[in-house]
Structure formats: structure tokens, C-alpha cells
N, C-alpha and C positions, 0 to 999 in steps of 0.2 A: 358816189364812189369814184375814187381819184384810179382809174387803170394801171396807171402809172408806177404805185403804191404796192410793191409786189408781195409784201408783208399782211394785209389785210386780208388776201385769200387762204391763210392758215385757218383766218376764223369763219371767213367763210365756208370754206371746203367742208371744216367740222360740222356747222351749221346745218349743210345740205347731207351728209352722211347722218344724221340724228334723226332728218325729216325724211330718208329713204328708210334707215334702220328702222322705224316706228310703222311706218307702211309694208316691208317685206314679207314676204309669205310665199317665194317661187325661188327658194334658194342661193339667189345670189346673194354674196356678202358683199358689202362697202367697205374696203379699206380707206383709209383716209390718211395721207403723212406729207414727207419732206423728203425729197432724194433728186440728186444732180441737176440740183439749182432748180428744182419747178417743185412747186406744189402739188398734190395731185389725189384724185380719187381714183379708186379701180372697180368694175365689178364681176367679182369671179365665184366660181361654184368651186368646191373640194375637189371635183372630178378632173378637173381643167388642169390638175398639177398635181405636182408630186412637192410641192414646196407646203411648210408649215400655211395656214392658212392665218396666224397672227402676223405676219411678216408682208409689209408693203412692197418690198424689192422680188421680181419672181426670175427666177435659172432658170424653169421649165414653165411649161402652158401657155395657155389662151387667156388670157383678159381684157376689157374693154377699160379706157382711163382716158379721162379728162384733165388735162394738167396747164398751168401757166409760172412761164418761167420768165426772167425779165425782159426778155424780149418779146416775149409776146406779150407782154401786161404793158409794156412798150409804145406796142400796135392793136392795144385794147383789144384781143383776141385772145383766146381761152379754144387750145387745141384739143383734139378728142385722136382716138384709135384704138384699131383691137391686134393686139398683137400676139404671134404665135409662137414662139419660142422654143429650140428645139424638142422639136414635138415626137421626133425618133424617138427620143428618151422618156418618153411620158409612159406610165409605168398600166398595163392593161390594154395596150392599144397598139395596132402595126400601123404607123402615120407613115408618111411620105408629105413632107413640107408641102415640094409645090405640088401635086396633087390634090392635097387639103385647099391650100389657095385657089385654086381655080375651080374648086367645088362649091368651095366657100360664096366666091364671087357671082357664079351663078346663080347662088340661090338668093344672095343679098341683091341682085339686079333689080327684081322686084319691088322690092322696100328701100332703094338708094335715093330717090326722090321724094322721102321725105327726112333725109340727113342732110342738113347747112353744107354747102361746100366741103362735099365728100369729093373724095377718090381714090381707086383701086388699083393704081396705076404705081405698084410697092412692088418690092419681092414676097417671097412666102412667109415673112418673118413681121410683115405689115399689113394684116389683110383688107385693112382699108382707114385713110385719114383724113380729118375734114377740122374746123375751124369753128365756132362761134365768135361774134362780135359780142363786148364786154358792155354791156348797156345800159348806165345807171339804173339804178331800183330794179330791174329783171331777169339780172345777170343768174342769183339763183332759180330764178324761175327756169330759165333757159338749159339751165344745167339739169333743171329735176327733169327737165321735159326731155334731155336727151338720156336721162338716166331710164325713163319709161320705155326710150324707141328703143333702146336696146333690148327690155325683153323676148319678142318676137326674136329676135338676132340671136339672144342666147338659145330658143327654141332650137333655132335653125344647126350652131354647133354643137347642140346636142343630138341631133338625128346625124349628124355628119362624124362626132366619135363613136355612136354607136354603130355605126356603120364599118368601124373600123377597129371595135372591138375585140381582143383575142378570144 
């Protein structure tokens, strides 16, 4: 795989969402598409927003996404993050951004070493971002494997909306 070749991960990103959606069973959904020049995966639950759940672009919630756009296909890197989105308006819940962020961080403190060149060090709107390097022949492998670490992480923002529940 040419890194470089920022067109090739349409088919890959597909590729990897087919072999997460075949595996599923703990409700997170895979979107998979094309928005503001990166390619990208996301994985989110219905709860996490208030936004259609067909639709790859999100106005409200939490989701975790994997994207690469030309510059980082560039620098053979394929960025990750879980972002929070005004979360005031998330419809069922009394959030407070940085609240959630610094709840959040705590609890992902535990489990930040085993995420690639992670860090937390965002506003409330980033709750934490990290990198993989693009590595011939394992590039999907490396992506399913951080599609996995995210479960436990989805766990964690689910006791953290519940918590926060109206």
C-alpha cells in the first residue's frame, strides 16, 4: 500500500467496517464515508446523539473515528479520536462539556497505554487523540485492533451518560 494514495482508503475503510459489522454484537454502529477531505470510520451508539444514525457527519455527541486525510496519508499516519460535541444539547442528559472531559480522562487514564500515541491534552470537545503509523499489509489490521480497544472506552462513556442522566 502506497500511503501517499489518499484514495485507496475509501476501499479500505469500507473493507474494515464489513469486518467490524460482521463481528458486532455490543451496539456500536460503524459508519464509514467521505467529509472534509479525510476519509473516515466512526463508532457510535444511538444514545451518544441526537443525530440520525444513517448520517456520517454528527452536530451533537460522542463518537470515536479513525480518519486520514492528505496529509496525514502524507506522513503515512491514520489519526484516531473521540469527540464530544455539544453535549448540553444531547437530548435525555444534563452534561457540562468540561466536566464530562475531565471524568472522562480519569477513567480512560487506566487504559491510555494501550492507545498509539494518545493524548488528552484537548478541550472538552476532544476527549482525547492519538495516531497510528500506515504500515503496509497491517494497516487494516491495526485499525480493527483499535476498533476493539475502543469497546471498554465505550463501556466507560456509558456509565459516565448514565450518570448524567435526567
Amino acid at each position: 500500500m502506497e500511503a501517499g494514495d489518499l484514495q485507496q482508503f475509501g476501499v479500505i475503510f469500507a473493507k474494515i467496517k464489513a469486518h467490524f459489522d460482521a463481528r458486532r454484537s455490543d451496539g456500536l454502529i460503524c459508519k464509514q464515508g467521505f467529509y472534509n477531505d479525510c476519509f473516515v470510520l466512526k463508532l457510535q451508539k444511538p444514545s451518544w446523539t441526537n443525530d440520525p444514525m444513517d448520517l456520517v457527519q454528527n452536530k451533537t455527541g460522542i463518537f470515536f473515528s479513525v480518519w486520514v486525510d492528505q496529509k496525514a496519508a502524507s506522513l503515512s499516519r491514520a489519526n484516531y479520536n473521540i469527540h464530544a460535541l455539544k453535549l448540553r444539547h444531547l437530548e435525555g442528559y444534563s452534561i457540562t462539556s468540561r466536566e464530562f472531559a475531565s471524568d472522562f480522562r480519569k477513567g480512560f487514564e487506566s487504559v491510555s497505554g494501550a492507545w498509539p500515541n494518545v493524548s488528552v491534552d484537548y478541550g472538552p470537545l476532544n476527549l482525547m487523540q492519538g495516531w497510528i503509523k500506515i504500515d503496509n499489509g497491517e494497516f487494516e489490521r491495526d485499525v480493527l485492533l483499535l476498533l476493539g480497544r475502543f469497546r471498554p472506552v465505550s463501556e466507560l462513556i456509558d456509565q459516565l451518560l448514565e450518570a448524567r442522566r435526567k
